[in-house]
MIDOSE-1310 file (N, C-alpha, C; in nm, 2 decimals, decimal comma, always signed):
residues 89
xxxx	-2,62/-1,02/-4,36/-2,57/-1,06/-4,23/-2,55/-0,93/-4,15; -2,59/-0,95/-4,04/-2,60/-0,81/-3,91/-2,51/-0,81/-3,83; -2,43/-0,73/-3,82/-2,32/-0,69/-3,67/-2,43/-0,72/-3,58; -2,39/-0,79/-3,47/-2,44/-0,79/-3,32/-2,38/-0,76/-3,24
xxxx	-2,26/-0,75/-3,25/-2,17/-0,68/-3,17/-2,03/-0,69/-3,17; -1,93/-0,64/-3,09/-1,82/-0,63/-3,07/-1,77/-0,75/-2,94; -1,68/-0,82/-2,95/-1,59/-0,78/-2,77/-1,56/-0,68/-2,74; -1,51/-0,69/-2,60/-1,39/-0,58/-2,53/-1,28/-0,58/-2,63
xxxx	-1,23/-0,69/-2,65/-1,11/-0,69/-2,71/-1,08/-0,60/-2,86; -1,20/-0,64/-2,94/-1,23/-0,55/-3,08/-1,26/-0,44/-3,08; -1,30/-0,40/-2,93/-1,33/-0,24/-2,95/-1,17/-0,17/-2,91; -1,13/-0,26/-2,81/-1,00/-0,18/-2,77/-0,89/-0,13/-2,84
xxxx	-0,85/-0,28/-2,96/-0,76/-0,32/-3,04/-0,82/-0,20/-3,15; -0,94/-0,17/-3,17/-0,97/-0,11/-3,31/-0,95/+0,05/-3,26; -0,96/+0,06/-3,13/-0,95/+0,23/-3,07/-0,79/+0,24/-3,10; -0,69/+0,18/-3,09/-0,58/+0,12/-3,06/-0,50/+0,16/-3,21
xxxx	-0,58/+0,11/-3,34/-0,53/+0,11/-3,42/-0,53/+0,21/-3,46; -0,66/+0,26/-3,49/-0,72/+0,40/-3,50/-0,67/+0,54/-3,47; -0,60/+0,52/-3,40/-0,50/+0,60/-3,30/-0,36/+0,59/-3,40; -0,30/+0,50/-3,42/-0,17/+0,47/-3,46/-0,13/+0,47/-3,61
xxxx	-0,31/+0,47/-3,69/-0,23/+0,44/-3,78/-0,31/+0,57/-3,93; -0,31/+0,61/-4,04/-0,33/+0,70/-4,07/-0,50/+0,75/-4,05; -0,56/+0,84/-4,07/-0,73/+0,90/-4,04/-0,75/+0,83/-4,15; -0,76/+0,74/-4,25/-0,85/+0,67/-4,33/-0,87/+0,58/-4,32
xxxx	-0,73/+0,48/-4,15/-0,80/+0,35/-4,18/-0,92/+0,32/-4,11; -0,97/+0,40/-4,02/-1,13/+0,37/-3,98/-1,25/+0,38/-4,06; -1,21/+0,45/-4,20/-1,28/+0,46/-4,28/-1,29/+0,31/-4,38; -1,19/+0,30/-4,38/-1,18/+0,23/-4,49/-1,23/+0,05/-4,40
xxxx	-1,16/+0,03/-4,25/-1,22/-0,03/-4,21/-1,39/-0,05/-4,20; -1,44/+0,05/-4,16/-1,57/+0,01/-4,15/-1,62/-0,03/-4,31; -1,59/+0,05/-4,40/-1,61/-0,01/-4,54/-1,63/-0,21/-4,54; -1,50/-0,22/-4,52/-1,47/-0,34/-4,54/-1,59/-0,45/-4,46
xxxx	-1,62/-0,40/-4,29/-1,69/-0,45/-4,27/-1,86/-0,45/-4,30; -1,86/-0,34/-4,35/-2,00/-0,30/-4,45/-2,01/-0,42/-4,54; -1,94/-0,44/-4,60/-1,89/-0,48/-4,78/-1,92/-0,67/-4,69; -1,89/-0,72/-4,61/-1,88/-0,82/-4,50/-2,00/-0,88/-4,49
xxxx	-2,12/-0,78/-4,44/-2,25/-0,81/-4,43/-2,34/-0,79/-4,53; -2,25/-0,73/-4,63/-2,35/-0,74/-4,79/-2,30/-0,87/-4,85; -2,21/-0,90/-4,88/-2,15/-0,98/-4,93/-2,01/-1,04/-4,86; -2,03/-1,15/-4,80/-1,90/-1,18/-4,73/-1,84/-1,25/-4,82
xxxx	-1,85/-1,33/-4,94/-1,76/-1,37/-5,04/-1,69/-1,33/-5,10; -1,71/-1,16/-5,07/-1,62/-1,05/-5,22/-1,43/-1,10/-5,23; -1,43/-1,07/-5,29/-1,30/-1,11/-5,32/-1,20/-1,06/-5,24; -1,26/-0,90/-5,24/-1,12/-0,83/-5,14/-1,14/-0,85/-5,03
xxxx	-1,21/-0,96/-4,97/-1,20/-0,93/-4,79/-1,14/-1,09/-4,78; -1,10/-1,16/-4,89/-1,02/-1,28/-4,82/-1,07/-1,35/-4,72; -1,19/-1,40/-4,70/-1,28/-1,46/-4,62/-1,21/-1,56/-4,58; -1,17/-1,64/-4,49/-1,15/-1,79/-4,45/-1,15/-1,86/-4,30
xxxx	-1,17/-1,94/-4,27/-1,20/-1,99/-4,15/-1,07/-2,01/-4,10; -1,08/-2,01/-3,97/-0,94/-2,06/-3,90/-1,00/-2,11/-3,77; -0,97/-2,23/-3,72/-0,97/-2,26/-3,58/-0,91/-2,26/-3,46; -0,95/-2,20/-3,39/-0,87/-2,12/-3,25/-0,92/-2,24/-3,09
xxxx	-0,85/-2,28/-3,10/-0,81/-2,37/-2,97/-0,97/-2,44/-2,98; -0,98/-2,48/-3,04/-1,14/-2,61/-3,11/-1,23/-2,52/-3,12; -1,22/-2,39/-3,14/-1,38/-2,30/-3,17/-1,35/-2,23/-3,32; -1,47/-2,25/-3,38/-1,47/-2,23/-3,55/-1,48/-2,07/-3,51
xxxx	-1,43/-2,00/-3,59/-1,37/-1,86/-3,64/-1,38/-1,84/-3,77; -1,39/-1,72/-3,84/-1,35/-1,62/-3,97/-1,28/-1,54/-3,97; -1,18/-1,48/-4,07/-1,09/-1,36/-4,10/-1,17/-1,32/-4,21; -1,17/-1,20/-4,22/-1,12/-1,12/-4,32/-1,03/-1,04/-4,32
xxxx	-0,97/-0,98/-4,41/-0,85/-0,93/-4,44/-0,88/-0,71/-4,51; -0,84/-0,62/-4,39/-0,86/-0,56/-4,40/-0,78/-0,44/-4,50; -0,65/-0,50/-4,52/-0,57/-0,43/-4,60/-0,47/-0,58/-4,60; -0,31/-0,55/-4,63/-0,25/-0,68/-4,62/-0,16/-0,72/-4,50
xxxx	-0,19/-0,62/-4,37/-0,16/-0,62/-4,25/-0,26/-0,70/-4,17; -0,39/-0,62/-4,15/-0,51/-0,61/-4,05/-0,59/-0,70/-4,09; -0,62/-0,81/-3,98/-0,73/-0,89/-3,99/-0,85/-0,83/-3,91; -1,00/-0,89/-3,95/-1,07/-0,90/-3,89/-1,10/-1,04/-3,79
xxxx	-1,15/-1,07/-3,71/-1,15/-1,20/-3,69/-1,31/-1,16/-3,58; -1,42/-1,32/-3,67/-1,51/-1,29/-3,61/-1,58/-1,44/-3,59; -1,71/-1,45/-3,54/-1,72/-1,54/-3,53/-1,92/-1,52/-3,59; -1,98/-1,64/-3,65/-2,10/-1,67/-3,70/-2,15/-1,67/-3,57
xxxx	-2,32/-1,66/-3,51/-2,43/-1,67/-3,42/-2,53/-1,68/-3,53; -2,61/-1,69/-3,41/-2,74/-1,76/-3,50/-2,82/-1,65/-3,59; -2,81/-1,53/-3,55/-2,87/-1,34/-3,62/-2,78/-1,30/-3,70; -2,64/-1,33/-3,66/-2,52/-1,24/-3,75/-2,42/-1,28/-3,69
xxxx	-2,33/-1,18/-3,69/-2,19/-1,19/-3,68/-2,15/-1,09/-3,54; -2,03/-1,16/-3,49/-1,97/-1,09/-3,39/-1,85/-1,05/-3,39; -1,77/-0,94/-3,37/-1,67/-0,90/-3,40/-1,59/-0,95/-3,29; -1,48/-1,04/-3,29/-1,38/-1,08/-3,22/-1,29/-0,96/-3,18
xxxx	-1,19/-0,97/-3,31/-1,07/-0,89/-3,23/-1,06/-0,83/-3,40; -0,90/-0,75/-3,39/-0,87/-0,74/-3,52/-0,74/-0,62/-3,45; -0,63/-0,65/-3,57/-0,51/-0,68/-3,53/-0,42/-0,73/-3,68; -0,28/-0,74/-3,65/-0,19/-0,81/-3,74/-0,25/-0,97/-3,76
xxxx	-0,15/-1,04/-3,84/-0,19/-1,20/-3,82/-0,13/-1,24/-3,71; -0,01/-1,17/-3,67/+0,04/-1,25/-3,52/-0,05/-1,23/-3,39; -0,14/-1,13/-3,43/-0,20/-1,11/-3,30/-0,33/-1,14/-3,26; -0,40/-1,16/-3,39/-0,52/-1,22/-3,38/-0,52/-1,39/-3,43
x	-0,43/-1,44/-3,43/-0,42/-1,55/-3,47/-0,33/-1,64/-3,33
């Protein structure tokens, strides 16, 4: 599965976090979303759908704070937002 892109929102929130929180978790985030497009079933990314005001969505779970939240297209995947659960949810 292929990144196609980001929103505004996912880039901002992710510059956002990146900033605030220690120099490994951009590392370890992109990992996670690597590990996403090899294999989105792995165990440690906590895959599950959630529905956002009638439009189908995905999380993954970046550590036990930080979600990803993204959505399927027809080539790949697009990066929503990502955030706590209260914020991206």
């Amino acid at each position: 599965m292929k990144i196609l892109g980001t929103t505004a929102r996912f880039a901002k929130n992710f510059a956002k976090l990146c900033k605030s929180r220690e120099k490994r978790f951009k590392i370890i985030t992109e990992k996670k979303i690597e590990l996403l497009q090899v294999d989105p079933n792995h165990n440690s990314l906590r895959l599950h759908k959630i529905n956002l005001k009638g439009d189908q969505a995905w999380s993954i779970s970046i550590d036990m704070k930080i979600r990803v939240l993204f959505v399927y297209e027809k080539d790949g995947i697009v990066l929503v937002n990502i955030g706590t659960h209260d914020e991206v949810y």
